[in-house]
GUDREN-459469 format. One record per residue (C-alpha): residue in one letter; z, x, y. Coordinates in nm, 3 decimals. Layout:
% GUDREN-459469
["A" [Z X Y]] ...
This chain:
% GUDREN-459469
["X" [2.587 0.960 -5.146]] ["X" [2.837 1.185 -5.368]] ["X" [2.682 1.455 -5.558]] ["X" [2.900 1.550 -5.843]] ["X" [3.058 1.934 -5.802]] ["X" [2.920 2.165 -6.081]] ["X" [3.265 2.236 -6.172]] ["X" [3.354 1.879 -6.262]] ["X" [2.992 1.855 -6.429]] ["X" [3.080 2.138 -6.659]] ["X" [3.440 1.979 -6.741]] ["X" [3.294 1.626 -6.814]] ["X" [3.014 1.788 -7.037]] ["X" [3.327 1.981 -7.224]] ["X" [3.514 1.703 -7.300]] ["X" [3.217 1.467 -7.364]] ["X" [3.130 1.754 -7.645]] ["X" [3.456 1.740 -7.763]] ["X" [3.452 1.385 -7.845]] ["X" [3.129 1.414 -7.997]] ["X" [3.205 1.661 -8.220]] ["X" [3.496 1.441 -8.330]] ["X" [3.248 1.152 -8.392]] ["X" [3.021 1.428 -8.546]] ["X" [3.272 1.534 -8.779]] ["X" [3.422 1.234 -8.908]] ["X" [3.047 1.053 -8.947]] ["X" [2.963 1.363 -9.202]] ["X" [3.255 1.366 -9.362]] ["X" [3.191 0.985 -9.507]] ["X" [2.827 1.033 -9.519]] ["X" [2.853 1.378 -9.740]] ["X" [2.954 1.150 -10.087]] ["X" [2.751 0.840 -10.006]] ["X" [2.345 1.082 -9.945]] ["X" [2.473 1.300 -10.251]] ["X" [2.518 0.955 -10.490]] ["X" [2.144 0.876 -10.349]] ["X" [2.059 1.205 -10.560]] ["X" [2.115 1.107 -10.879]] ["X" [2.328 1.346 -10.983]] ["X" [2.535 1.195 -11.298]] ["X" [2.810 1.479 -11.367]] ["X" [3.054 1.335 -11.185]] ["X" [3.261 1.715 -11.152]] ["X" [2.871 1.844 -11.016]] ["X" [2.903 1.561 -10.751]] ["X" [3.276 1.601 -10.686]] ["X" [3.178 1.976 -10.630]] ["X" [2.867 1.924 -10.419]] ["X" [3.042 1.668 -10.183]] ["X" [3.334 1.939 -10.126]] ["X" [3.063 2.221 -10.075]] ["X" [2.881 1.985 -9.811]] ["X" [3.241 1.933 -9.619]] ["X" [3.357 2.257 -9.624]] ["X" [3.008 2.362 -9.437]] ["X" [3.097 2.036 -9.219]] ["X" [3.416 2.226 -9.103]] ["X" [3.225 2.566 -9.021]] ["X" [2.971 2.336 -8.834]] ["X" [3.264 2.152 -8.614]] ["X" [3.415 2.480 -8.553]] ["X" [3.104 2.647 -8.426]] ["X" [3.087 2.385 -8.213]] ["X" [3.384 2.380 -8.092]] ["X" [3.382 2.784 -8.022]] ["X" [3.049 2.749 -7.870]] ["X" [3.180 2.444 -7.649]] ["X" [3.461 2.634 -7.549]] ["X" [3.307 2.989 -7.509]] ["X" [3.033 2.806 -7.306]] ["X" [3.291 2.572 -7.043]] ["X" [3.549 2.905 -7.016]] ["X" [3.304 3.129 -6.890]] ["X" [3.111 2.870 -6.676]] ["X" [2.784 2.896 -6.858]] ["X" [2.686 2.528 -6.837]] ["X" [2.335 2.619 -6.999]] ["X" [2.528 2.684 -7.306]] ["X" [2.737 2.392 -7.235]] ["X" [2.430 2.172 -7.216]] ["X" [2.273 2.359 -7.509]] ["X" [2.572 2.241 -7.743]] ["X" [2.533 1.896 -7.623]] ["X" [2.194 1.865 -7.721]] ["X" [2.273 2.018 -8.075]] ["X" [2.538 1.745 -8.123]] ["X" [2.311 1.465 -7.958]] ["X" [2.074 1.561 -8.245]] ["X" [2.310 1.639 -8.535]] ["X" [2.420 1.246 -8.455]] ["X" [2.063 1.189 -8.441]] ["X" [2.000 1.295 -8.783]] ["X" [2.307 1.196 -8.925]] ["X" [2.272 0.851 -8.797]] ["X" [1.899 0.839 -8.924]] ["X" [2.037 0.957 -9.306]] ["X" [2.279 0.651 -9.310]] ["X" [2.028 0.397 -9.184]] ["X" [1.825 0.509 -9.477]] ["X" [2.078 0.548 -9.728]] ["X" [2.181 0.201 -9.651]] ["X" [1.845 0.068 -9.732]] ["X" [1.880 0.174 -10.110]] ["X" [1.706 0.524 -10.063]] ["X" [1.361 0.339 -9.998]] ["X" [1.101 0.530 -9.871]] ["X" [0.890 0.377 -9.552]] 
């Protein structure tokens, strides 16, 4: 029986992260417009402005992240590494949730 090294533990959890921040990113980014129509906002330049606002603190998420994925594999701290991936696991988590309910018409269960 092969035990996996801690090294090569630490470099699969890196580049799993990577790739989930990827998915992260790109599920936010067409989820931002679609939960801020579900809140009946009816200026259209208020919801234009609201969906860039929620995007641009997208892009400061991904790249805290990404810096704490990084800072985390680099210096061989795979507590950090496996703190990241449980922050991403659940940012999906939520994200995932928000679209499952925005698909059902905003109903309430």
């Amino acid at each position: 029986m092969n035990i996996i090294s801690p090294e090569l533990f630490l470099l699969s959890l890196f580049v799993l992260n990577i790739l989930l921040i990827l998915v992260d990113a790109s599920l936010g980014y067409h989820l931002a417009p679609r939960l801020l129509l579900l809140s009946g906002q009816d200026d259209p330049e208020l919801r234009e402005s609201s969906v860039r606002s929620v995007r641009g603190m997208l892009t400061l998420l991904v790249a805290l992240y990404m810096f704490l994925n990084c800072l985390g594999y680099f210096r061989g701290n795979s507590i950090l590494v496996l703190i990241v991936t449980a922050m991403i696991v659940f940012d999906l988590g939520g994200q995932f949730y928000l679209r499952r309910r925005s698909g059902r018409g905003g109903e309430h269960s």
